[in-house]
N, C-alpha and C positions, 0 to 999 in steps of 0.2 A: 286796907284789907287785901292779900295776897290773892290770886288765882285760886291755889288749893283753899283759900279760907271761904272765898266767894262758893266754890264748889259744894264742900263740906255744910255750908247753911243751907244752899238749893238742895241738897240732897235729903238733910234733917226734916226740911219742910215738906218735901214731897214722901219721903217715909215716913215718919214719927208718930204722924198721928194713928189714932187705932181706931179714928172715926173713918167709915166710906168714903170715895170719893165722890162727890156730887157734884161734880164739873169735868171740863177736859182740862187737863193739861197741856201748854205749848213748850215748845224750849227753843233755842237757838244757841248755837256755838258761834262768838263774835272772833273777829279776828285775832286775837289775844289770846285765845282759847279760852274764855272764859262764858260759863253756862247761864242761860237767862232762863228763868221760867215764869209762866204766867198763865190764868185760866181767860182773860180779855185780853188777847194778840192784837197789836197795833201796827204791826207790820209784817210783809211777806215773808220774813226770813223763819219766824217760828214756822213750825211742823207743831203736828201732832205725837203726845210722848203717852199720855196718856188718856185713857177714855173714860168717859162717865157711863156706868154699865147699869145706871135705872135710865139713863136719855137711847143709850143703842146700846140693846141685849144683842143686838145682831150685828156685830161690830165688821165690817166691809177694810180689808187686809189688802194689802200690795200684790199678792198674788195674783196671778194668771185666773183671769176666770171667778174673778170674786164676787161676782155678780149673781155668780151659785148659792150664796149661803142659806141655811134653811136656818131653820125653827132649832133651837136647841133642847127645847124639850121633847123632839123628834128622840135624842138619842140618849134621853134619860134611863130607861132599860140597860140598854147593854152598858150603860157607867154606871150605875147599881149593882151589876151582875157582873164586874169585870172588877170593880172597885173591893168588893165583899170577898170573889175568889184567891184577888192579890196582894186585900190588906193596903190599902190603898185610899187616903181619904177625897171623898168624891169629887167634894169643892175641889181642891187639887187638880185632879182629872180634868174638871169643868174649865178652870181656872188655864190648865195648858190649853187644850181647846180651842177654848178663845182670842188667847196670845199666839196659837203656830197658826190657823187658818180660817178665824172666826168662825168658824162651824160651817166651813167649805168641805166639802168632802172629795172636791176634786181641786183640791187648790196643790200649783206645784208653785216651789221658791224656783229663784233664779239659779240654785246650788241644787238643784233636784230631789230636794225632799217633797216626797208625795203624803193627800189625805189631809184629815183630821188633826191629826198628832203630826203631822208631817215629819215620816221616818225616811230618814236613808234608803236607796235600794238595796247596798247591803247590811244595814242593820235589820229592816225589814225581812232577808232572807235571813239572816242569824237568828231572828224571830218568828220564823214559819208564817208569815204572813204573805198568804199567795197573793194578796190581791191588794195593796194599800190602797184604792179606790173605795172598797168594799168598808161602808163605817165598821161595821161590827168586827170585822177581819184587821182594823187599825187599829181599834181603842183597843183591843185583845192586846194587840202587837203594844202598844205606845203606854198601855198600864202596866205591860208585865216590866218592859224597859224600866219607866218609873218604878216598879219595886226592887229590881237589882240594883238600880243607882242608890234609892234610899235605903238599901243594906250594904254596900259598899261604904256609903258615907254614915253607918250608924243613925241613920235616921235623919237625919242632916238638911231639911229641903232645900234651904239657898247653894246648897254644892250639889245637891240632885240635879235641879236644877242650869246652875252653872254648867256643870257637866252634860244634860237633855240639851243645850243650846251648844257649847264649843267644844266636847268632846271630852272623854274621861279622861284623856291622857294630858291633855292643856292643865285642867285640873291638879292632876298629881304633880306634873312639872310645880305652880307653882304654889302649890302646897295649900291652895284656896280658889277662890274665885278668881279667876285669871283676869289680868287688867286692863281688858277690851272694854272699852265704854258699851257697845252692842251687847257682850253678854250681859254686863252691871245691870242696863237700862232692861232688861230680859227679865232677871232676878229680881227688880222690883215690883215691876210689871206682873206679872205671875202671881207676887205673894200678895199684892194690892187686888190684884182680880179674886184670889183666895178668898179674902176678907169678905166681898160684896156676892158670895155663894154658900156661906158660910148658913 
């Protein structure tokens, strides 16, 4: 079995199913470049790819300050009332949330996305969001985003997506989900956490 064929099996297995995930997921990139995955890691090289969202609803992110995360159903309101004004399914919402800052609301990336949603400074300003600190003033900013990508891409959520993580214009270059492994493992991520908010 080839590299891409090894890939394409890890991958079916870790999408396909339409059951929840009820474990973590590990992976490791060996030197061949080929993908290993497993939910009982045996050695140091696996990370964490994915999380099991009934064991940690309060999933603890790479970010600066992650030690912040609160309670998610702290911000159940204004994803209701942000989701209904935008047309926007909430899971969704819930589902990015949890992938950009686990529900840190000061959490910044090493690329300067602040918040929640963790938006750009200037996508932020394109989105009248004075304050991306401010939950209410980011999920406003980071669902409305999330509805022009999904009418951009005709409803499309894996290139909403794609697009919410490397940018709309990667996207259009390459006509799809652009072939960064970081966004791929993004777009899974997101629509796996979808499913378990559903």
């Amino acid at each position: 079995m080839n590299k891409l064929s090894l890939w394409v099996v890890a991958f079916l297995v870790v999408t396909s199913t339409a059951m929840p995930v009820f474990a973590d997921i590990y992976k490791y990139e060996d030197d061949e470049g080929v993908l290993h995955f497993t939910d009982a890691p045996t050695d140091k090289r696996f990370k964490i790819f994915m999380r099991d969202l009934k064991k940690d609803k309060r999933l603890r992110t790479t970010f600066r300050l992650a030690g912040c995360a609160r309670n998610p159903e702290e911000f159940e309101p204004i994803i209701n009332e942000c989701s209904i004004k935008y047309g926007v399914d909430k899971a969704l919402v819930k589902a990015v949330i949890h992938a950009e800052s686990g529900y840190n609301p000061t959490a910044v990336s090493s690329k300067g996305a602040q918040g929640l949603m963790q938006l750009m400074p200037k996508t932020a300003q394109g989105l009248k969001v004075a304050n991306s600190f401010d939950p209410a003033d980011n999920i406003r900013g980071g669902v409305k985003y999330l509805r022009f990508l999904l009418d951009t891409f005709k409803g499309d959520e894996a290139l909403a997506l794609a697009a919410y993580n490397s940018g709309l214009n990667r996207v259009a270059k390459y006509g799809g989900i652009p072939p960064y492994q970081e966004t791929r493992n993004y777009v899974t991520k997101v629509l796996n956490y979808k499913k378990n908010y559903e």
